[in-house]
C-alpha angles and dihedrals in degrees: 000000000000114000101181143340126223121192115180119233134226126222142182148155136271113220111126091261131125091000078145138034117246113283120194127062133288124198101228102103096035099044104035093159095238102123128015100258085060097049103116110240140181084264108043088049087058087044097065095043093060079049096060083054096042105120102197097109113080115213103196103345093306125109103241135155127206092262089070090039077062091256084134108141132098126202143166109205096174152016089035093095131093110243139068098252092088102042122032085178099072102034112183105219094198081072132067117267115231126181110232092267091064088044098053090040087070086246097131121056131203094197123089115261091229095040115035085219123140106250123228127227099241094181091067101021104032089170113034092173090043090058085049106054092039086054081053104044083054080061084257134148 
């Protein structure tokens, strides 16, 4: 004999937002930092965007890139940073060396001590605001 049924709800709110799932590309699985030729760069950054463009591939006879298949987003999730916890590879020796566990501790910090600003690997990406508006200027996000 059944007493009750309860069945959850879900609920959540309606405000425009994550009505789709991200669609671009994002170099973490591409640029994890672990040997020198997939450390992200300035460059290589510039690079994928002209491939989300890239027109080559044909979807139903027709010549189309990922941007008008609405890929159209662009992002760096790692190596960008200045620091050594994310590449080993290209250790500034001007900054402290930690081991992962300090890293992941939480123990190392990419952000300047006055400012509280994230602070930008130069050394691979010598304009930040210059790769952003040229990923705009390509109709990226």
């Amino acid at each position: 004999r059944v007493r009750g049924l309860w069945i959850p709800m879900a609920g959540g709110i309606d405000n425009g937002l994550g009505l789709k799932p991200p669609m671009g590309w994002r170099s973490w699985n591409l640029y994890d930092c672990m040997s020198p030729e997939r450390i992200i760069t300035d460059e290589r950054m510039r690079a994928a965007m002209h491939a989300v463009l890239d027109t080559s591939r044909s979807l139903s006879v027709k010549a189309a890139n990922l941007k008008d298949l609405g890929f159209d987003e662009i992002s760096m999730d790692d190596g960008w940073q200045q620091c050594n916890c994310s590449t080993r590879q290209d250790e500034d020796p001007t900054l402290p060396t930690c081991s992962v566990d300090e890293c992941v501790g939480g123990h190392c910090s990419w952000h300047d001590k006055r400012t509280g600003l994230p602070m930008v690997n130069r050394h691979r990406f010598w304009d930040m605001q210059s790769l952003v508006q040229y990923g705009h200027s390509l109709g990226l996000k």
